[in-house]
N, C-alpha and C positions, 0 to 999 in steps of 0.2 A: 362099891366097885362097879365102874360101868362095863355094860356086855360090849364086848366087841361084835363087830359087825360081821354080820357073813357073808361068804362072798356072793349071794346070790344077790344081796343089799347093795352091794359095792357095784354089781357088776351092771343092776340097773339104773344105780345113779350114773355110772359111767356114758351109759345110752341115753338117758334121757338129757344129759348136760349136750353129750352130741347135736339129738336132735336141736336142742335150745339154741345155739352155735352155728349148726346149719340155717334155721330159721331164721338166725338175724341176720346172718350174710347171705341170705339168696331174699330179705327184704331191702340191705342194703345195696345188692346189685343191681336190682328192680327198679331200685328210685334213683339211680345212677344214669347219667345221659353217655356212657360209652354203652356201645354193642359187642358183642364177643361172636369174631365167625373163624370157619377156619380156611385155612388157602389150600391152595394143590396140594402141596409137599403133608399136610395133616399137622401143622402147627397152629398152635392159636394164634390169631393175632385181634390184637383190639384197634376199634376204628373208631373217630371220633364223629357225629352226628352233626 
């Protein structure tokens, strides 16, 4: 019988998948030629280069 996982296991594979996730999207943003600023009003908007 296999042990179940505790949540303390659970909760840091939770985070480190985050982190994993975040890392690849703020590399794929990086190598991306749009820019992200924001206008008056505090909206994003994306502009092309």
């Amino acid at each position: 019988m296999e042990r179940k996982p505790d949540v303390i296991r659970a909760l840091v594979f939770v985070f480190a998948l985050g982190l994993a996730v975040t890392g690849f999207t703020t590399l794929q943003a990086s190598e991306s030629d749009q820019t992200v600023s924001t206008d008056q009003s505090g909206m994003l908007t994306s502009m092309l280069d």
